[in-house]
C-alpha positions as a printed Julia matrix, in Angstrom:
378×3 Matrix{Float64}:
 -25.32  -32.83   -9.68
 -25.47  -30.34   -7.14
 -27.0   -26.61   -7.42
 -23.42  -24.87   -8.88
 -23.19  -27.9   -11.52
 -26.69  -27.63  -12.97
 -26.51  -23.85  -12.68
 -23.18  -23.93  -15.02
 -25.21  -26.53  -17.1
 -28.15  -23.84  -17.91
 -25.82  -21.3   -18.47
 -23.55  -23.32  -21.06
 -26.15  -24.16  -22.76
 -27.59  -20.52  -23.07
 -23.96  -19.65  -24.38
 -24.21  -22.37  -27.02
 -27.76  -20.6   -27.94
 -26.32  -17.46  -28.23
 -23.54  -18.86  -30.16
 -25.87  -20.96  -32.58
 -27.89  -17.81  -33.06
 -24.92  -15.4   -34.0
 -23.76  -18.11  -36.26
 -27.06  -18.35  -37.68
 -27.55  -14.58  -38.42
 -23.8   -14.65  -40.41
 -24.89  -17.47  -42.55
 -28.25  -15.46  -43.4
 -26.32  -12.13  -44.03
 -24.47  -13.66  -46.73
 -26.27  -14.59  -49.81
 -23.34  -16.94  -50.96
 -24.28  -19.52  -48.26
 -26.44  -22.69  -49.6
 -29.69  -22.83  -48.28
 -29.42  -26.55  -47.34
 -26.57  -25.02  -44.85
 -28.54  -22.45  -43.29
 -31.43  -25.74  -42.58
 -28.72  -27.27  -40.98
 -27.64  -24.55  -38.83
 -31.65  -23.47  -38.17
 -31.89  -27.17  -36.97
 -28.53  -26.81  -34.71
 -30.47  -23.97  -33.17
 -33.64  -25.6   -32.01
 -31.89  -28.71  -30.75
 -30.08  -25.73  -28.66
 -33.5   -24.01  -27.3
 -35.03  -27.29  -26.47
 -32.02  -28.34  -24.37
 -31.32  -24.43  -22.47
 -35.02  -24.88  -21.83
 -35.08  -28.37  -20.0
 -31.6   -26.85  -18.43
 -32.96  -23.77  -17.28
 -36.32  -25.96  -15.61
 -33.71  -27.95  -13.8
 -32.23  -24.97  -12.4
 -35.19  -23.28  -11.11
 -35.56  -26.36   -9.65
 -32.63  -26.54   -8.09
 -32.81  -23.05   -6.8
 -36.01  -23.54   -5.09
 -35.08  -26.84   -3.43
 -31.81  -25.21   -2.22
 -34.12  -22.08   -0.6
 -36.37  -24.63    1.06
 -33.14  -25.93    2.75
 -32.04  -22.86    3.76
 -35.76  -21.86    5.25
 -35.63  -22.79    9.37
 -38.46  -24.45   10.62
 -39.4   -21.84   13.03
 -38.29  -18.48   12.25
 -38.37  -16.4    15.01
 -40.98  -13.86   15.49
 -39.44  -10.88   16.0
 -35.61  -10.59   14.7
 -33.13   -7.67   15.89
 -32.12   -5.02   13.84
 -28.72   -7.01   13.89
 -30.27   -9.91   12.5
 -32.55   -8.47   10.1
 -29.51   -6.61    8.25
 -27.4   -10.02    8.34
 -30.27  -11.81    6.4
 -30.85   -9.23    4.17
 -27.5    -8.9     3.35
 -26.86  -12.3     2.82
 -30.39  -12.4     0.38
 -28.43   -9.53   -1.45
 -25.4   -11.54   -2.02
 -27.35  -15.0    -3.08
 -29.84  -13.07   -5.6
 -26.72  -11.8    -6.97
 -24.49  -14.82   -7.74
 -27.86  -16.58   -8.4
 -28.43  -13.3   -11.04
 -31.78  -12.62   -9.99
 -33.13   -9.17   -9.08
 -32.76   -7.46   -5.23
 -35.91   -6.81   -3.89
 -36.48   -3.04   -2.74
 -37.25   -4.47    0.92
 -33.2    -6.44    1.09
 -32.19   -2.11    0.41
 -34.73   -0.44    2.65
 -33.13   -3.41    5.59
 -29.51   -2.49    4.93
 -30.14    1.42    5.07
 -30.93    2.44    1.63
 -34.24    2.84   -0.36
 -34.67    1.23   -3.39
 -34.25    4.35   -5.62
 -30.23    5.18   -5.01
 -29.82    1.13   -5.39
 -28.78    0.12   -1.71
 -25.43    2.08   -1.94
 -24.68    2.67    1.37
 -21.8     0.3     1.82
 -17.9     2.21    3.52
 -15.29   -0.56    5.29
 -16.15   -0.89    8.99
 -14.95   -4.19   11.49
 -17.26   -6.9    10.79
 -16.89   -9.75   13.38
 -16.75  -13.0    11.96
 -16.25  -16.69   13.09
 -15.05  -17.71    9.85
 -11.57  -18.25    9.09
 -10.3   -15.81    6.85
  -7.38  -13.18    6.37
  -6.05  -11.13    8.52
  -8.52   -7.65    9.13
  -6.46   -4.88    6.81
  -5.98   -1.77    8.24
  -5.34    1.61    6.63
  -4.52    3.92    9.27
  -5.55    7.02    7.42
  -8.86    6.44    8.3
  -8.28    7.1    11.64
  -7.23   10.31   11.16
  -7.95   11.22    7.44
 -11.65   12.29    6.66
 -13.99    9.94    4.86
 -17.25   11.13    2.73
 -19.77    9.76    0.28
 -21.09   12.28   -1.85
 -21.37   12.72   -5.32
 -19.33   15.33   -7.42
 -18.21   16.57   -4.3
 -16.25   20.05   -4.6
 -14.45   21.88   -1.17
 -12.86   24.62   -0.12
  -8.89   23.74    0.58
  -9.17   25.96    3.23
 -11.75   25.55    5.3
 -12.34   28.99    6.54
 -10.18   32.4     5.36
 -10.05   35.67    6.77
 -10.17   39.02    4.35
  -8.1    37.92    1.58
  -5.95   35.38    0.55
  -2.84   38.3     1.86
  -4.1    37.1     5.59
  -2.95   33.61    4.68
   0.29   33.42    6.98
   1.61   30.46    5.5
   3.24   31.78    2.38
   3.68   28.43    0.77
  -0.33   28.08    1.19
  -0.92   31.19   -0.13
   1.23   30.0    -3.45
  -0.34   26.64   -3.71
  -3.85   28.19   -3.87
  -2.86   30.6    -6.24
  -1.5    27.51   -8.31
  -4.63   25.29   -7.98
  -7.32   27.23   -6.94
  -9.34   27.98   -4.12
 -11.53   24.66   -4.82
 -10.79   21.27   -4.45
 -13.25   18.76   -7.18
 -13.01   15.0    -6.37
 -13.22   12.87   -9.23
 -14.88    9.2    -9.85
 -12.74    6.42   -9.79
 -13.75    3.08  -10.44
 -12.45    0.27   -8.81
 -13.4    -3.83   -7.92
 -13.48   -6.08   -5.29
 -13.72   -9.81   -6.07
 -14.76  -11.97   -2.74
 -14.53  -15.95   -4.2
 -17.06  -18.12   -2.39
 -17.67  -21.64   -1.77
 -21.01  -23.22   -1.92
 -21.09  -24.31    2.07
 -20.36  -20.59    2.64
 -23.24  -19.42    0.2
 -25.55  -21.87    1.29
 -24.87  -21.36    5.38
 -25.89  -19.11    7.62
 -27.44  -15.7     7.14
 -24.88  -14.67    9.91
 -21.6   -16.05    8.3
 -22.18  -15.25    4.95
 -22.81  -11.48    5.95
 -19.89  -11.38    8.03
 -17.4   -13.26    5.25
 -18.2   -11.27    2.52
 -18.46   -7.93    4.63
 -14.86   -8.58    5.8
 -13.38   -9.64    2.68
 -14.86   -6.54    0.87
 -13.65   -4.44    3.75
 -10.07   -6.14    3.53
 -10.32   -5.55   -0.44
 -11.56   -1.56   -0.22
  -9.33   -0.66    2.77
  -6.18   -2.08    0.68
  -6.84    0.55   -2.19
  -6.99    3.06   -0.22
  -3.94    2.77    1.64
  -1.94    1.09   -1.84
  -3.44    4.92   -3.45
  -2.4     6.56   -1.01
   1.19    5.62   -0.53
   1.91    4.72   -3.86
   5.59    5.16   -4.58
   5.33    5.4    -8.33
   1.7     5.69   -8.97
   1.0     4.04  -12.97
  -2.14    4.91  -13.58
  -2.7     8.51  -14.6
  -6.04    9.21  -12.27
  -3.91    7.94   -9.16
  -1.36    9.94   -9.32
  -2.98   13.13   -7.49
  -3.65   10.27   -4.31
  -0.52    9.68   -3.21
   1.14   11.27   -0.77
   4.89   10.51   -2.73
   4.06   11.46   -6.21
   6.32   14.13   -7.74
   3.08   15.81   -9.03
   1.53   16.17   -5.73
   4.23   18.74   -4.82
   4.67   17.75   -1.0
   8.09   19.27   -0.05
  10.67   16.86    1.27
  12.58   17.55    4.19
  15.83   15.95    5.02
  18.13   15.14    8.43
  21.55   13.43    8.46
  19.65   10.2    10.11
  15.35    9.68   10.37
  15.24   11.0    13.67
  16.57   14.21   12.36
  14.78   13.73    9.41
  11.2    13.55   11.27
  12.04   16.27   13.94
  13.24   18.73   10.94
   9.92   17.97    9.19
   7.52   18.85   12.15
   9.85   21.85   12.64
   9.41   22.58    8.91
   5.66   22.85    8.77
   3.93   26.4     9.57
   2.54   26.2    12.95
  -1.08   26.26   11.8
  -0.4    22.6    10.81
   2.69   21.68   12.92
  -0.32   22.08   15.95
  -2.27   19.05   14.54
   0.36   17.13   12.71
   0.91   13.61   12.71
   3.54   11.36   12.03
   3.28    8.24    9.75
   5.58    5.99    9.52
   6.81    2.37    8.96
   7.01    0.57   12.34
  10.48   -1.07   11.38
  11.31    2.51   10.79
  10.66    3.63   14.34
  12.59    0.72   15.84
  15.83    1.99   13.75
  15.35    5.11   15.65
  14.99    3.71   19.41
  17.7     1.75   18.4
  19.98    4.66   17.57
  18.71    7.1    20.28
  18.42    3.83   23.3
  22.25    3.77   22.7
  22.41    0.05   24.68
  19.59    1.36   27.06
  15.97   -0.61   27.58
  14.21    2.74   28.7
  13.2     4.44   25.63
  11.57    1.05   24.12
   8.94    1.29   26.54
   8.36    4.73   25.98
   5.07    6.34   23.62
   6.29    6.92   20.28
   4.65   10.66   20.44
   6.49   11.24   23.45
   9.84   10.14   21.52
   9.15   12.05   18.04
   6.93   14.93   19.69
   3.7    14.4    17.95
   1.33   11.04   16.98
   2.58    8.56   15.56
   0.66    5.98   13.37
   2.19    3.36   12.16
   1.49    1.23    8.56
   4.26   -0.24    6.59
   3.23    1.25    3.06
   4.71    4.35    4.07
   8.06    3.55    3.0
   8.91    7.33    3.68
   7.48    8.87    6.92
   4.46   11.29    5.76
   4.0    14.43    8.47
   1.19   17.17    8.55
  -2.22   17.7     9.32
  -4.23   14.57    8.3
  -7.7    16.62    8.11
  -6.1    17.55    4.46
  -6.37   14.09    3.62
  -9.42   13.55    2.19
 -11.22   10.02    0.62
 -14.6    10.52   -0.83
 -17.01    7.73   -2.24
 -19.74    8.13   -4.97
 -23.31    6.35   -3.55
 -23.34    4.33   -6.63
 -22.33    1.16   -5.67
 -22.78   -1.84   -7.84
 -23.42   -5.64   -6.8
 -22.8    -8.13   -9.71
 -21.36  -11.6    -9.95
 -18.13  -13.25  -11.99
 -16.65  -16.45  -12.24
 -13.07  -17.1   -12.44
 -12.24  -19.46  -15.47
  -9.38  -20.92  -14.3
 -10.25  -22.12  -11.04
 -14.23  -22.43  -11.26
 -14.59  -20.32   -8.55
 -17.88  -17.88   -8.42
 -17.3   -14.72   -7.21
 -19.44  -11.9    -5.47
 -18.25   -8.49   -7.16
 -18.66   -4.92   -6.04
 -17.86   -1.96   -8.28
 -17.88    1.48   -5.74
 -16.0     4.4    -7.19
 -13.62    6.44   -5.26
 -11.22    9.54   -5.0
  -8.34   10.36   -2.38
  -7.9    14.34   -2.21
  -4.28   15.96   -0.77
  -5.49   19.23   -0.09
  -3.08   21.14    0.71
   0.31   19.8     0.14
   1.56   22.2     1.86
  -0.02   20.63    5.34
   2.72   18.18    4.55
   6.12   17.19    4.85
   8.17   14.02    3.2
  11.01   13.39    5.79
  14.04   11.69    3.76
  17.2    10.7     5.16
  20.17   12.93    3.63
  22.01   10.79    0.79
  25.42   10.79    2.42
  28.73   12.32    0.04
């Protein structure tokens, strides 16, 4: 049996303990149950104990064979700081499926100390040179702003003059009236689930680090784009993320095709956003719109999509709408408690690396945005 097999073995067998025990405790609670019965079951859970115990040696065997194989012969004597993180990492990620504590040294390598739990983990580009899915993208990040810190509460504006009657933007002025000055960012908890193999857990410091880095980057970067662009948002606390919800309040803007849509949008926006707006959009959008405007002609497909629509562009296919305003009011925010753990998936066997981050994505301002919608012909 290899190291996964005898590992399930010890931890069957503590379930049947645990099991035995419970079992064992019902029989005793209730005084109509013969005593000859509860001998029985006391016998049932020794025979248990003796066999987790010879299960559980076996393991710890196992696990220290399987470190000795993983041990080079001749580390080298002085590692780079590139190194050093992608073995520490990768000790991080085998203490956890293995369920054995982190040592504070694994945090102090990967940035953290040992007191806040090794929490500094946000989605960056990993390289890798295992095969895996493609890198996700959420193109907010680019030009939304990202923070980690806890219970954090902002201004929505972030400067004022006198009073809010200096606000020129009279829709501003409203919505901060309506909601308050103040913008709190609430804790959200969420999971990402990375399955691994045993050749992956037991390789290489280096791919290990940079498969599970990318996977939990692929999993974290697709909930905050899927929040953000949510059409019909189910969940109550995700509502207030997305861009399209009718709670949200962004004002929708229409135009008798999506070129006129976008341009009336941008128009539509006081200038003290319109000056830093951006455009987001579906790409298959944007070809419907050279198409229209090229009119037969090849010279607007090689032109810059800014200097078609008049302002950036970014492009992601959630937006099934194109979103426009000034992206510095989108806002994602991470608590520092982060939280490693380990799962198994029953139906396929596969053992999975877990990590539990919480999360908020703040509109603030709505009125920094625009929805542009195509007018529903008559």
């Amino acid at each position: 049996m290899n190291f996964y097999q005898i590992k399930k073995n010890a931890m069957d067998m503590g379930d049947e303990v645990r099991q035995a025990n419970e079992k064992l405790n019902e029989m005793l609670a209730n005084p109509q149950t013969p005593t000859e019965d509860i001998k029985a079951q006391q016998k049932v859970v020794d025979s248990a104990q003796e066999r987790y115990e010879v299960a559980r040696k076996q393991m710890e065997k196992a696990e220290a064979e399987a470190k000795k194989k993983l041990k080079p012969n001749s580390e080298p004597s002085q590692l780079s700081e590139k190194e050093k993180r992608a073995k520490a990492f990768a000790q991080l990620v085998r203490n956890t499926m293995a369920k054995q504590a982190v040592p504070a040294s694994v945090y102090q390598a990967l940035g953290d100390d040992y007191s806040t739990g090794g929490n500094k983990f946000l989605p960056k580009t990993v390289s890798t040179d295992i095969i895996t899915g493609p890198q996700e993208h959420n193109p907010l990040r680019d030009i939304s702003t990202v923070t980690q810190i806890t219970n954090l509460e902002i201004p929505r504006l972030s400067f004022t003059l006198d009073d809010d009657g200096f606000i020129a933007d009279g829709d501003t002025a409203k919505e901060i009236q309506a909601k308050g000055d103040t913008v709190q960012f609430t804790r959200n908890k969420f999971k990402v689930k990375v399955g691994l193999s045993e050749t992956v857990l037991l390789g290489s410091d280096a791919n290990l680090t940079a498969y599970v880095e990318q996977e939990l980057t692929n999993g974290v970067t697709r909930k905050e784009r899927n929040v953000a662009f949510a059409v019909n948002p189910t969940k109550a606390n995700e509502k207030h993320m997305s861009f399209y919800d009718d709670t949200v309040g962004i004002k929708k803007v229409t135009g008798s095709d999506l070129y006129d849509a976008i341009t009336n949008a941008v128009a539509d926006l006081h200038e003290d956003y319109r000056e830093n707006a951006t455009i987001v959009m579906a790409y298959k959008d944007y070809l419907k719109i050279i198409k229209t405007l090229a009119n037969g002609s090849n010279t607007l497909y090689g032109a810059q999509p800014s200097a078609v629509l008049g302002k950036p562009v970014v492009f992601t296919d959630a937006a099934t709408k194109p979103v426009v305003g000034d992206f510095s009011y989108s806002q994602y925010n991470y608590d520092i408690n982060t939280i490693y753990d380990q799962d198994k998936d029953v139906d396929t066997g596969i053992e999975k690396f877990v990590l539990t981050a919480w999360m908020d994505h703040q509109i603030k301002l709505s009125s920094a945005f625009r929805i542009a919608d195509v007018q529903a012909s008559k």
